[in-house]
Backbone as XML, in Angstrom:
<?xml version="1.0"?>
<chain id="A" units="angstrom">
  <residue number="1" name="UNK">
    <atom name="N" x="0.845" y="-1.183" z="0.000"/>
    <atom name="CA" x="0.000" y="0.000" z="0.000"/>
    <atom name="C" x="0.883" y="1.236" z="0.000"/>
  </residue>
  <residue number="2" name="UNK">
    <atom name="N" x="0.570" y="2.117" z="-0.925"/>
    <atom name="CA" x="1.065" y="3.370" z="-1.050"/>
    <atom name="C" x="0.868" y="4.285" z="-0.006"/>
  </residue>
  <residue number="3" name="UNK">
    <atom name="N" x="2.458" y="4.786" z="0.722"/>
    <atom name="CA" x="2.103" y="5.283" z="1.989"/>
    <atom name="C" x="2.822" y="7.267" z="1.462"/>
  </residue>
  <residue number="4" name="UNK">
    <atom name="N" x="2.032" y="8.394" z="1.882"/>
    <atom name="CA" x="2.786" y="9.591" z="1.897"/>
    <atom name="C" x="2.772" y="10.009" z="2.921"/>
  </residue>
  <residue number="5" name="UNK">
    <atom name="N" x="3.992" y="11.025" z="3.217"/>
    <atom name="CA" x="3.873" y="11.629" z="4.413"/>
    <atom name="C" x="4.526" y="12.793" z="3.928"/>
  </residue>
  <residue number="6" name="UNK">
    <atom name="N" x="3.848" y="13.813" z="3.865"/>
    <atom name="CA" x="4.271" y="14.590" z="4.334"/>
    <atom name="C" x="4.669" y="15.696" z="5.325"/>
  </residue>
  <residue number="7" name="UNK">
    <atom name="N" x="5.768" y="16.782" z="4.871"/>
    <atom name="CA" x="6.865" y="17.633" z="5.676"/>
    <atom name="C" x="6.732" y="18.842" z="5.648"/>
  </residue>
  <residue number="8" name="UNK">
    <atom name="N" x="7.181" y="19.681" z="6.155"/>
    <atom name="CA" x="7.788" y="20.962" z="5.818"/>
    <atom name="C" x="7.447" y="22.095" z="6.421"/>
  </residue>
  <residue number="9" name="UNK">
    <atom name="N" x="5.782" y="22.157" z="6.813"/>
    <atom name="CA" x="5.434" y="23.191" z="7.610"/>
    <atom name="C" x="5.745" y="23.994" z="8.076"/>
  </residue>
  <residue number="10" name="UNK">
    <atom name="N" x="5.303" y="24.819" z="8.601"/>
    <atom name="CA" x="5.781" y="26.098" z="9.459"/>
    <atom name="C" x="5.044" y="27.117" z="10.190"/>
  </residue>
  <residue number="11" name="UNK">
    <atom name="N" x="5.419" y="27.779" z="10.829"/>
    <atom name="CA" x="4.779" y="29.065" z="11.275"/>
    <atom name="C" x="5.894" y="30.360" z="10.518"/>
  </residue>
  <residue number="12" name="UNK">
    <atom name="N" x="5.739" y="30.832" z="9.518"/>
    <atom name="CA" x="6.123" y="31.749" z="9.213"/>
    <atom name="C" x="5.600" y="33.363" z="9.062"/>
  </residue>
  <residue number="13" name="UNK">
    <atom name="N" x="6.186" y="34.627" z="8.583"/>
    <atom name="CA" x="5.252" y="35.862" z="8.733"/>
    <atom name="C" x="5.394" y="36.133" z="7.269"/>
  </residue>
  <residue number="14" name="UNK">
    <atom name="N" x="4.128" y="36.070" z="6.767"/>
    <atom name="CA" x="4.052" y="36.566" z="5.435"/>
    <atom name="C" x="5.211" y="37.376" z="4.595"/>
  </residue>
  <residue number="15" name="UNK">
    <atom name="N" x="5.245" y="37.261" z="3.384"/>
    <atom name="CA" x="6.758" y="37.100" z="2.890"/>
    <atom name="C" x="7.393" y="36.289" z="3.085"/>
  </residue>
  <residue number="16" name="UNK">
    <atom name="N" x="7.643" y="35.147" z="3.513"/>
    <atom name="CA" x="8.309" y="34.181" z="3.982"/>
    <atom name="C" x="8.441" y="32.864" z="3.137"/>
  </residue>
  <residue number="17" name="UNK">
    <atom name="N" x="9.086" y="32.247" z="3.657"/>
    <atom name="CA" x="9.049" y="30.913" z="2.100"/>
    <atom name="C" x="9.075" y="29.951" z="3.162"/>
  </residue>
  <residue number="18" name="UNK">
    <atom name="N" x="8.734" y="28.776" z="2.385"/>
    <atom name="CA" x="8.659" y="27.309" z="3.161"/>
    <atom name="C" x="8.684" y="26.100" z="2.144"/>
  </residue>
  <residue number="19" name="UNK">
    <atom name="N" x="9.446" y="25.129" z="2.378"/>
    <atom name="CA" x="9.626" y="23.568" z="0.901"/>
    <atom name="C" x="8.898" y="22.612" z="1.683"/>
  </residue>
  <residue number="20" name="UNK">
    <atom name="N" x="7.520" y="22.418" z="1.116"/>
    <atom name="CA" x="6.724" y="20.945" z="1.209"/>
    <atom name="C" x="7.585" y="20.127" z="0.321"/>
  </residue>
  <residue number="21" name="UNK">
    <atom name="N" x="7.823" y="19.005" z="1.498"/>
    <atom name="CA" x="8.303" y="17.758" z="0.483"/>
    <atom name="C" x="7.007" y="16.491" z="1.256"/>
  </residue>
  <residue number="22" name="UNK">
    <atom name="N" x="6.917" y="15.655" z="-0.118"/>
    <atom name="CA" x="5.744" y="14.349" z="0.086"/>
    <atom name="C" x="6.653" y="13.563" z="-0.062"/>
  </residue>
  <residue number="23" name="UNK">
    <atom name="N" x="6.875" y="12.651" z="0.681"/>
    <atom name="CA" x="7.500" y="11.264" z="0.351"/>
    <atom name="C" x="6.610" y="10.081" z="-0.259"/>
  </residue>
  <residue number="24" name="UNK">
    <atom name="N" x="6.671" y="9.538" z="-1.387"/>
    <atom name="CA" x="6.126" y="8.700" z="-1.496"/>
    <atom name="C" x="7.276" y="7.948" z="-2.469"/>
  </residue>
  <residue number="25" name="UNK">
    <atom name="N" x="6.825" y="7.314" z="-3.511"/>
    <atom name="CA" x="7.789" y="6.284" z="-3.805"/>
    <atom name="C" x="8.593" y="6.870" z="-5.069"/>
  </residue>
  <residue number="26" name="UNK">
    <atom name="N" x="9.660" y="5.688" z="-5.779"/>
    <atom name="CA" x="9.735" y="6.764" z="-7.339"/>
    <atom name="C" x="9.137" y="5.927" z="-7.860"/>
  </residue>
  <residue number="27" name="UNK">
    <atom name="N" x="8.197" y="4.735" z="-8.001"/>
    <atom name="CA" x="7.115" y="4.528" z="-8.599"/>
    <atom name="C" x="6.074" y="5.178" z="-9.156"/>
  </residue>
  <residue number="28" name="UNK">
    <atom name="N" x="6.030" y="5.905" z="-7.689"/>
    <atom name="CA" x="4.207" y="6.181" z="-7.512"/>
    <atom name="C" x="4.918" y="8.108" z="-8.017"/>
  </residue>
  <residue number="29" name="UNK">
    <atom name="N" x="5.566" y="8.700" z="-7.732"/>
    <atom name="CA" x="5.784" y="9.793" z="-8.797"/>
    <atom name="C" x="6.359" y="9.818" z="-9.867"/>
  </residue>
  <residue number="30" name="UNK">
    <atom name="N" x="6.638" y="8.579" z="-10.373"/>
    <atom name="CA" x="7.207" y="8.835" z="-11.902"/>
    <atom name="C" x="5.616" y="8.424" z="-12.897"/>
  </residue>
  <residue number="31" name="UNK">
    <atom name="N" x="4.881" y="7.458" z="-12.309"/>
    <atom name="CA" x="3.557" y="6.924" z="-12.899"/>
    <atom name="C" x="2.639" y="7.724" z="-12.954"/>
  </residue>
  <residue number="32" name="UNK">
    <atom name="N" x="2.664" y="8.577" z="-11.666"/>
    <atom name="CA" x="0.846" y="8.655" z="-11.681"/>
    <atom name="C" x="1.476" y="10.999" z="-11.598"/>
  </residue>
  <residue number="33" name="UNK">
    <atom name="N" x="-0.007" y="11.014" z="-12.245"/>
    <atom name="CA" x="-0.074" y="12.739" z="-11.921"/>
    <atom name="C" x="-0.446" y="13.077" z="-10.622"/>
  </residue>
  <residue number="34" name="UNK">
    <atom name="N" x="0.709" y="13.536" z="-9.968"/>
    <atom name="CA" x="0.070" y="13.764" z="-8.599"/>
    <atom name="C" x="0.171" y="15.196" z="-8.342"/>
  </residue>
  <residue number="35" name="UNK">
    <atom name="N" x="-0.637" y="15.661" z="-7.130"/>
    <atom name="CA" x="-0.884" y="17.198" z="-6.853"/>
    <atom name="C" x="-1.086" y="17.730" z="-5.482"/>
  </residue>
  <residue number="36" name="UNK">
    <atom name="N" x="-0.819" y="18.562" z="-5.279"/>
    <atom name="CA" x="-0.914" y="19.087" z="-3.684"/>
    <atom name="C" x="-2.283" y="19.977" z="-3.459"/>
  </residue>
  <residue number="37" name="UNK">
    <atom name="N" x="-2.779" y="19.620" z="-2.551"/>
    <atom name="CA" x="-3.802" y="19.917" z="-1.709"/>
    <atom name="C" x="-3.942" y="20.726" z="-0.634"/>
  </residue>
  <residue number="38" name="UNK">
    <atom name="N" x="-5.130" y="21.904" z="-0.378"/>
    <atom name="CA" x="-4.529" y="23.001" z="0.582"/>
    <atom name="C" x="-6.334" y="22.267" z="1.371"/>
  </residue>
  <residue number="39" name="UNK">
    <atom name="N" x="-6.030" y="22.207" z="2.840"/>
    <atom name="CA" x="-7.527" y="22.470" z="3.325"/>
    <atom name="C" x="-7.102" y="23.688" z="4.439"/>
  </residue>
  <residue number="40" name="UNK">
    <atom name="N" x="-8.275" y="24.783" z="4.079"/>
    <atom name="CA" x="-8.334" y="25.467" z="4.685"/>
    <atom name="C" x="-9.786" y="25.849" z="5.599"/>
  </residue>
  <residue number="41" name="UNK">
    <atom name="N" x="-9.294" y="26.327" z="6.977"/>
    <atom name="CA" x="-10.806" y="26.444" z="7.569"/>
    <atom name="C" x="-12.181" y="27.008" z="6.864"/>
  </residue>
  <residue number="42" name="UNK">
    <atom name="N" x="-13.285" y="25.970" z="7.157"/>
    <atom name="CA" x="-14.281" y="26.826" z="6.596"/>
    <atom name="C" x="-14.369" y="26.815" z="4.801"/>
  </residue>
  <residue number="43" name="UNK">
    <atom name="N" x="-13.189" y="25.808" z="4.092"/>
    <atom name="CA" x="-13.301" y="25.883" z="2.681"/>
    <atom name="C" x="-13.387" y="24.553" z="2.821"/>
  </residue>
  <residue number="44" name="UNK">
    <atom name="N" x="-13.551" y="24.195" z="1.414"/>
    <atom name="CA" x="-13.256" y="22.701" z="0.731"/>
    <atom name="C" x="-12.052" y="22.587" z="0.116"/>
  </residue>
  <residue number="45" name="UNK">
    <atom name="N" x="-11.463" y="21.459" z="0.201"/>
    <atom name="CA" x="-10.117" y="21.092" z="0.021"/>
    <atom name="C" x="-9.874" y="21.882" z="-1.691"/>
  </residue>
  <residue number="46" name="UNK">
    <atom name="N" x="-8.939" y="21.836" z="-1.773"/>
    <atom name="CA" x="-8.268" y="22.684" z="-3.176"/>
    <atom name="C" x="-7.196" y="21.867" z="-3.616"/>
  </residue>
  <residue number="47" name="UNK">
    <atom name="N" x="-7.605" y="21.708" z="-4.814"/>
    <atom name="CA" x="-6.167" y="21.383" z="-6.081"/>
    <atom name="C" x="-5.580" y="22.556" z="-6.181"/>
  </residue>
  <residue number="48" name="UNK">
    <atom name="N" x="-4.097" y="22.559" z="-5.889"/>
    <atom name="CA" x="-3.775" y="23.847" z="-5.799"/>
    <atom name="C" x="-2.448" y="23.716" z="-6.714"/>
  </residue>
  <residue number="49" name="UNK">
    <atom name="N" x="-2.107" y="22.421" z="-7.222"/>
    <atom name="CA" x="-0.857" y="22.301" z="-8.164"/>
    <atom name="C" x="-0.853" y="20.924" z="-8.937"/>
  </residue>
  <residue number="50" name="UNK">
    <atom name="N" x="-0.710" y="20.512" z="-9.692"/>
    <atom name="CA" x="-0.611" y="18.798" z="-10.357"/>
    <atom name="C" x="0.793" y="19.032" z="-11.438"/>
  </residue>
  <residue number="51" name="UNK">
    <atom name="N" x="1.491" y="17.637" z="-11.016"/>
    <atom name="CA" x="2.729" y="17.500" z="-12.258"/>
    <atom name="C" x="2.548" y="16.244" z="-12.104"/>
  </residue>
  <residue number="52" name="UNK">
    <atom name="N" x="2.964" y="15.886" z="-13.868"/>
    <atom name="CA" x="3.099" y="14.696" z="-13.933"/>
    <atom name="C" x="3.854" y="14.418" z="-14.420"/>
  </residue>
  <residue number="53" name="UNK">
    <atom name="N" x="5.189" y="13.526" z="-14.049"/>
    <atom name="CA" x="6.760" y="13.590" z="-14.749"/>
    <atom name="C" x="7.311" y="15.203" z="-14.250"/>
  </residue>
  <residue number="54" name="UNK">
    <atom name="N" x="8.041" y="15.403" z="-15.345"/>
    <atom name="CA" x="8.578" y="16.505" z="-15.825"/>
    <atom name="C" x="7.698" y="17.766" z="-15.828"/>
  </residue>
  <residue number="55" name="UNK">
    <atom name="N" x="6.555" y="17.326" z="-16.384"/>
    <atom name="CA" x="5.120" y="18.632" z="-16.558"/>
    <atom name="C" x="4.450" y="18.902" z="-15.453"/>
  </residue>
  <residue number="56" name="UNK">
    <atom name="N" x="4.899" y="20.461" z="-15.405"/>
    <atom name="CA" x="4.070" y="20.858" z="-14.850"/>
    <atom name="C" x="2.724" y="20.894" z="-14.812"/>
  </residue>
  <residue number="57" name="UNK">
    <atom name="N" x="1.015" y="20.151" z="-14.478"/>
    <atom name="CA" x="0.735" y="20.337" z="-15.224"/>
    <atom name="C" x="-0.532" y="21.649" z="-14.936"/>
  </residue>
  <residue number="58" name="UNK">
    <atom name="N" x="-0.634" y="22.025" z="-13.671"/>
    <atom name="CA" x="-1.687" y="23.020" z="-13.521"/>
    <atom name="C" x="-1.117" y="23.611" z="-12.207"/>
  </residue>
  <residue number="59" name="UNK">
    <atom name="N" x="-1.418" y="24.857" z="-11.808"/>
    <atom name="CA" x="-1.052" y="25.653" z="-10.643"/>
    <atom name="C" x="-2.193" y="26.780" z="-10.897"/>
  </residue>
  <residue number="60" name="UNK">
    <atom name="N" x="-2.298" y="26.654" z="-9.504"/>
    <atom name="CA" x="-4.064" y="28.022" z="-9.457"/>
    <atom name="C" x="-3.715" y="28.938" z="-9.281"/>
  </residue>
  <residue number="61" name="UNK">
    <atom name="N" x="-4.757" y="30.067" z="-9.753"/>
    <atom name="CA" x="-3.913" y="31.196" z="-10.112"/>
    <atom name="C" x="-3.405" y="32.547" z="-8.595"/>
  </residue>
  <residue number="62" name="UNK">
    <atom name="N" x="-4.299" y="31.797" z="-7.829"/>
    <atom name="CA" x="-3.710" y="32.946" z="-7.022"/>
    <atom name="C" x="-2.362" y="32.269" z="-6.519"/>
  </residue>
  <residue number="63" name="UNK">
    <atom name="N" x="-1.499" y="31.431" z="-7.028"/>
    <atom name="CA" x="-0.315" y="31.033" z="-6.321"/>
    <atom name="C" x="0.636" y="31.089" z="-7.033"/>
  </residue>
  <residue number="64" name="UNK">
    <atom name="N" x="0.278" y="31.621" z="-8.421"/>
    <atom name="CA" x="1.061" y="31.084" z="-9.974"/>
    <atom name="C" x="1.941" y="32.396" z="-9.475"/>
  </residue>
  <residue number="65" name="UNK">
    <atom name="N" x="3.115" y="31.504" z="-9.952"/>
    <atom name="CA" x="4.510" y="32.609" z="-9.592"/>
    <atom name="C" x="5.146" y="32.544" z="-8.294"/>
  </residue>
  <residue number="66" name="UNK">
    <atom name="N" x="4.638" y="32.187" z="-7.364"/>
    <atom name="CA" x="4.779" y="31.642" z="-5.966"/>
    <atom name="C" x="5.219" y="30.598" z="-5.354"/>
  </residue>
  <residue number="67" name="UNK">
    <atom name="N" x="4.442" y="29.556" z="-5.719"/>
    <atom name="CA" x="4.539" y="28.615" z="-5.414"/>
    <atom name="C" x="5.455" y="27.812" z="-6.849"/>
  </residue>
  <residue number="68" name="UNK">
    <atom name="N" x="6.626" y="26.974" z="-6.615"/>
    <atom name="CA" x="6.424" y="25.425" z="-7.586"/>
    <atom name="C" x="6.813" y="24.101" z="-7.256"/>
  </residue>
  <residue number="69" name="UNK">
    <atom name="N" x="5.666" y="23.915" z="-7.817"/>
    <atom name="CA" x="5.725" y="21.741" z="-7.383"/>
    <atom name="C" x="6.848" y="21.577" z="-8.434"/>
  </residue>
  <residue number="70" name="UNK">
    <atom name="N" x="7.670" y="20.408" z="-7.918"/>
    <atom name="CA" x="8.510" y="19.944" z="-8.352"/>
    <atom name="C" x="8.788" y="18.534" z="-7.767"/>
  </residue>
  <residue number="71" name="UNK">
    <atom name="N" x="9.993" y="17.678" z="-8.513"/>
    <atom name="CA" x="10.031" y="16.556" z="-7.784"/>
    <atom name="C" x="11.433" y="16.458" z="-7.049"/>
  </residue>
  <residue number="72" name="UNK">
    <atom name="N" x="12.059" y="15.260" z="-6.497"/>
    <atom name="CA" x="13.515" y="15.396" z="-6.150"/>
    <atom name="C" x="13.897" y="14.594" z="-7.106"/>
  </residue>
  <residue number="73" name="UNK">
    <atom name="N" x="15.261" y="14.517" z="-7.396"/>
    <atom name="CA" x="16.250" y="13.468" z="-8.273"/>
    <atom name="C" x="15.866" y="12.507" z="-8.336"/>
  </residue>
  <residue number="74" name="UNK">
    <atom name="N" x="15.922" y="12.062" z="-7.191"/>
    <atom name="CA" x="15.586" y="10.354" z="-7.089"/>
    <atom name="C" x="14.231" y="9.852" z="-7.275"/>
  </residue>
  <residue number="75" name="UNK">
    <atom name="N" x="13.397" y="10.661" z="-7.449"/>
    <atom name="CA" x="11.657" y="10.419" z="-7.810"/>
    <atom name="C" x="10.906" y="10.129" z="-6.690"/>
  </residue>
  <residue number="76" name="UNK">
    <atom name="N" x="11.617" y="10.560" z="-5.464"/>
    <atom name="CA" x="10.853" y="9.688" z="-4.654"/>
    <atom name="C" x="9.754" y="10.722" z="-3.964"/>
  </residue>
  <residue number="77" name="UNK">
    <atom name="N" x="9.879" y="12.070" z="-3.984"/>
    <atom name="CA" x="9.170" y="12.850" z="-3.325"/>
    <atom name="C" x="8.790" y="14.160" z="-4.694"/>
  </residue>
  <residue number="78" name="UNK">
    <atom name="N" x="7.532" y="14.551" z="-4.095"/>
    <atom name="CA" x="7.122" y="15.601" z="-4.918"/>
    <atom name="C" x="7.079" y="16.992" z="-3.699"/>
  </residue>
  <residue number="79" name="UNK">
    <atom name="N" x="7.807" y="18.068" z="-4.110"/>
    <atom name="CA" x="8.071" y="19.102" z="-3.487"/>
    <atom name="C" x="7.015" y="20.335" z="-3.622"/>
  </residue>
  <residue number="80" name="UNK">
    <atom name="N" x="6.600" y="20.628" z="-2.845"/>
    <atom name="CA" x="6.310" y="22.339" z="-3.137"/>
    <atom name="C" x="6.987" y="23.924" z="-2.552"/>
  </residue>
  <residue number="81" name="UNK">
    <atom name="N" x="7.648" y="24.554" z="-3.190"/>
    <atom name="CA" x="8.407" y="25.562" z="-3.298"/>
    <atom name="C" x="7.666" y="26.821" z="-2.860"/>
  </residue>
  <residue number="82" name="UNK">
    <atom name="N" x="6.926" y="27.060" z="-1.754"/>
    <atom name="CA" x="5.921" y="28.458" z="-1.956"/>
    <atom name="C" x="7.172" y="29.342" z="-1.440"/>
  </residue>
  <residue number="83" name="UNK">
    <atom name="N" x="6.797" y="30.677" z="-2.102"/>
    <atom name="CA" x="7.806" y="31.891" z="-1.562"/>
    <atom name="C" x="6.565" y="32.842" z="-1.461"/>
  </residue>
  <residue number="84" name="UNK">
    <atom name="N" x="6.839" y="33.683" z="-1.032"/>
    <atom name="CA" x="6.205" y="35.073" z="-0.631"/>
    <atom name="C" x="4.415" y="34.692" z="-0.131"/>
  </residue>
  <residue number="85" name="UNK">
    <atom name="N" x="4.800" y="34.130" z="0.575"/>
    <atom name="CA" x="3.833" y="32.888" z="1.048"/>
    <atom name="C" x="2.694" y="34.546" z="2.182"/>
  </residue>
  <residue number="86" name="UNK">
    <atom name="N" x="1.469" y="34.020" z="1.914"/>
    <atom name="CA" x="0.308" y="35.341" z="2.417"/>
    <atom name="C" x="-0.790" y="34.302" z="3.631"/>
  </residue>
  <residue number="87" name="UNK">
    <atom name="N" x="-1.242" y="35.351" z="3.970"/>
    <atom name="CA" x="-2.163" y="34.852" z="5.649"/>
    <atom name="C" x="-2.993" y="33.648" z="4.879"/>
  </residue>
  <residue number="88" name="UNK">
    <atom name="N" x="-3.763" y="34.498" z="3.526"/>
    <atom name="CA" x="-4.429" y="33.258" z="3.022"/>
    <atom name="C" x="-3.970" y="32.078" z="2.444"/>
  </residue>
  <residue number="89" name="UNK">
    <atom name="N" x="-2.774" y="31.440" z="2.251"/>
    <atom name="CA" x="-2.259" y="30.271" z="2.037"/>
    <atom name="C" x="-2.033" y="29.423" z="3.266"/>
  </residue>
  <residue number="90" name="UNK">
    <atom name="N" x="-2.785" y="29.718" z="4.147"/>
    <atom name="CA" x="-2.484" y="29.324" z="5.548"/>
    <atom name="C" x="-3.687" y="27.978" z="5.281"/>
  </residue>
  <residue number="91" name="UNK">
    <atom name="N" x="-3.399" y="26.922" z="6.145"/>
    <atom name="CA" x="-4.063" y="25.666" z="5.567"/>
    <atom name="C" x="-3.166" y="24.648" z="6.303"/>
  </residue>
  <residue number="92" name="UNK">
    <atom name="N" x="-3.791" y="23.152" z="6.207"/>
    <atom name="CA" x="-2.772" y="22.120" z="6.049"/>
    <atom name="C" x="-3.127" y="21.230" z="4.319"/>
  </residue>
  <residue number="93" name="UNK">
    <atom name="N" x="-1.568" y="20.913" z="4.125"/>
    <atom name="CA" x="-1.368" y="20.671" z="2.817"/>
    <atom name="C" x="-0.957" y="19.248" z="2.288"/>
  </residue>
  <residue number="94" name="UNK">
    <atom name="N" x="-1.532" y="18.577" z="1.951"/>
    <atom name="CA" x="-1.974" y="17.474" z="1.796"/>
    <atom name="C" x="-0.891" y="17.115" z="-0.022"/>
  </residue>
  <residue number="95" name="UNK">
    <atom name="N" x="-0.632" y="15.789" z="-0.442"/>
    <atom name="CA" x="-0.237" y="15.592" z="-1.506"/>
    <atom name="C" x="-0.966" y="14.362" z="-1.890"/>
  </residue>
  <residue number="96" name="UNK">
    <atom name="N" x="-1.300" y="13.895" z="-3.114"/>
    <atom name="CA" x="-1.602" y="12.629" z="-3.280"/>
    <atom name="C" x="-2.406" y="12.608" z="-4.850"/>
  </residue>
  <residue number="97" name="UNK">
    <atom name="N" x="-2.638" y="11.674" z="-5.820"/>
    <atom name="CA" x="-2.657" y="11.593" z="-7.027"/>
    <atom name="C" x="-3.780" y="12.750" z="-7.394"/>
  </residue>
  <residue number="98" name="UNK">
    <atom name="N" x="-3.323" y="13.127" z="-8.502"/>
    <atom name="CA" x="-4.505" y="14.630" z="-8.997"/>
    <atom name="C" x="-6.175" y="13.906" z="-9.005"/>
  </residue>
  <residue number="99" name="UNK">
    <atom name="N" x="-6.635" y="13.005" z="-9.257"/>
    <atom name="CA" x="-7.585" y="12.939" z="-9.084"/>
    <atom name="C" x="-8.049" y="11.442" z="-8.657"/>
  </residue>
  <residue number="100" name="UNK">
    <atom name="N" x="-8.977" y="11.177" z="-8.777"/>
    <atom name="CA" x="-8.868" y="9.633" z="-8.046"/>
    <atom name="C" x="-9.088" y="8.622" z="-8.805"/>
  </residue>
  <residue number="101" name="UNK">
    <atom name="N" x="-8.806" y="7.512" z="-8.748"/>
    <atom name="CA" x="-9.219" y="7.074" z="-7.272"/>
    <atom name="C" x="-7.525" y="7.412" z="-7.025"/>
  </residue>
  <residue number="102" name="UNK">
    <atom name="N" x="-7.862" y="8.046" z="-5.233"/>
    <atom name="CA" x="-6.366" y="7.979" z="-4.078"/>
    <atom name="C" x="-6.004" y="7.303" z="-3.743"/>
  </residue>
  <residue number="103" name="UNK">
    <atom name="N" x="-4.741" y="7.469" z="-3.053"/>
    <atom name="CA" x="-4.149" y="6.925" z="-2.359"/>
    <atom name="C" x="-4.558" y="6.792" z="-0.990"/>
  </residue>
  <residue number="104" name="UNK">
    <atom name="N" x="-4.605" y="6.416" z="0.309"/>
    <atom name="CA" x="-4.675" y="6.480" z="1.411"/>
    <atom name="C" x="-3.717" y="8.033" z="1.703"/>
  </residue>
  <residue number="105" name="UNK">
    <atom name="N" x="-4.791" y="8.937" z="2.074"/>
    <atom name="CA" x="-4.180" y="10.246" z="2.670"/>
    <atom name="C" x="-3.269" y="9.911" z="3.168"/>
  </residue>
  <residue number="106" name="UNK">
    <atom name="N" x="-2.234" y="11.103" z="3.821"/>
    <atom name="CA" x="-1.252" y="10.907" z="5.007"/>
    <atom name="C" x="-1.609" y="12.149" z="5.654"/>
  </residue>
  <residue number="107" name="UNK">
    <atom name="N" x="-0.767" y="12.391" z="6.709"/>
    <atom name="CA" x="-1.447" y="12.873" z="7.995"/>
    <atom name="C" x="-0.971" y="14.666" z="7.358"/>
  </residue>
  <residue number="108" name="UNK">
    <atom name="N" x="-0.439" y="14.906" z="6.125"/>
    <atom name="CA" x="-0.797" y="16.591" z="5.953"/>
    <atom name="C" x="0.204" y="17.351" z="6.871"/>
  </residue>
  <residue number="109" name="UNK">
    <atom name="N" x="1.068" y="18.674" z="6.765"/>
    <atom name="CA" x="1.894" y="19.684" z="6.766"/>
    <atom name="C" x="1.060" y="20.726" z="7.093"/>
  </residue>
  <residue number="110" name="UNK">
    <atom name="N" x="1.103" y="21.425" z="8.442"/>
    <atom name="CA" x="0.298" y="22.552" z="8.655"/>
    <atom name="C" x="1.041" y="23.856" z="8.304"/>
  </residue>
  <residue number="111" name="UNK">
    <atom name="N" x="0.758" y="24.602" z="7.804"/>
    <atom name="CA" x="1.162" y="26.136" z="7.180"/>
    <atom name="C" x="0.485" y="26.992" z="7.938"/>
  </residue>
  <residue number="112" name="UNK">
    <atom name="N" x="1.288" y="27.956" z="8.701"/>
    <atom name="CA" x="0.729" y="29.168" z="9.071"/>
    <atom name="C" x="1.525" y="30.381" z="8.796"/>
  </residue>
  <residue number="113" name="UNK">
    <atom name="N" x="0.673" y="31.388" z="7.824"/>
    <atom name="CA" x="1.218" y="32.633" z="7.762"/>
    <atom name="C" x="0.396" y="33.779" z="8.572"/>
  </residue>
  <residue number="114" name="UNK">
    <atom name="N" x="1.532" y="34.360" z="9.630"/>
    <atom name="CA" x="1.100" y="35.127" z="10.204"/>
    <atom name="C" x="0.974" y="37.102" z="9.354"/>
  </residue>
  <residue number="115" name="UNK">
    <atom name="N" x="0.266" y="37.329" z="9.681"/>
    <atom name="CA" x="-0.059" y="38.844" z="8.635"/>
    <atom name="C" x="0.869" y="39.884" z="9.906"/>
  </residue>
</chain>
């Protein structure tokens, strides 16, 4: 069974940068399109980035330029790069295939930007 976990979190103050990394396999990110996930209070979860391979293949627009998913060398983790990171990107951030059927969640990276 395909397990992720992700990392990276923070409490940072707006302007600030922070690297989500997902661990999962280099199977399961070289195969499948996978994408990072923001839940934020009071919203419904958000596709907020998808690559598959090499391609980038979608990033929403209030993050475009900000944020980038990427993978590591070894395939084993898919990264997210946010910089100039704002109160509203505040959330916990979830990774796992762009659409389904999923993987078994993992327990999610809490983000806090303080204003």
């Amino acid at each position: 069974q395909v397990k992720l976990m992700e990392s990276g979190g923070g409490l940072v103050p707006a302007g600030g940068s922070l690297r989500l990394s997902c661990l999962a396999s280099a199977d399961v990110v070289r195969m499948s399109t996978m994408g990072w996930f923001r839940r934020s209070p009071g919203q419904e979860d958000e596709l907020i980035a998808t690559r598959s391979g090499n391609d980038v293949r979608y990033i929403k627009a209030s993050i475009k330029g900000r944020f980038t998913m990427g993978v590591t060398s070894d395939l084993t983790a898919v990264t997210l790069q946010m910089n100039d990171l704002k109160p509203e990107d505040s959330g916990m951030y979830f990774c796992n295939t762009a659409t389904s059927p999923h993987f078994h969640w993992g327990p999610g990276t809490q983000v806090t930007v303080s204003s």
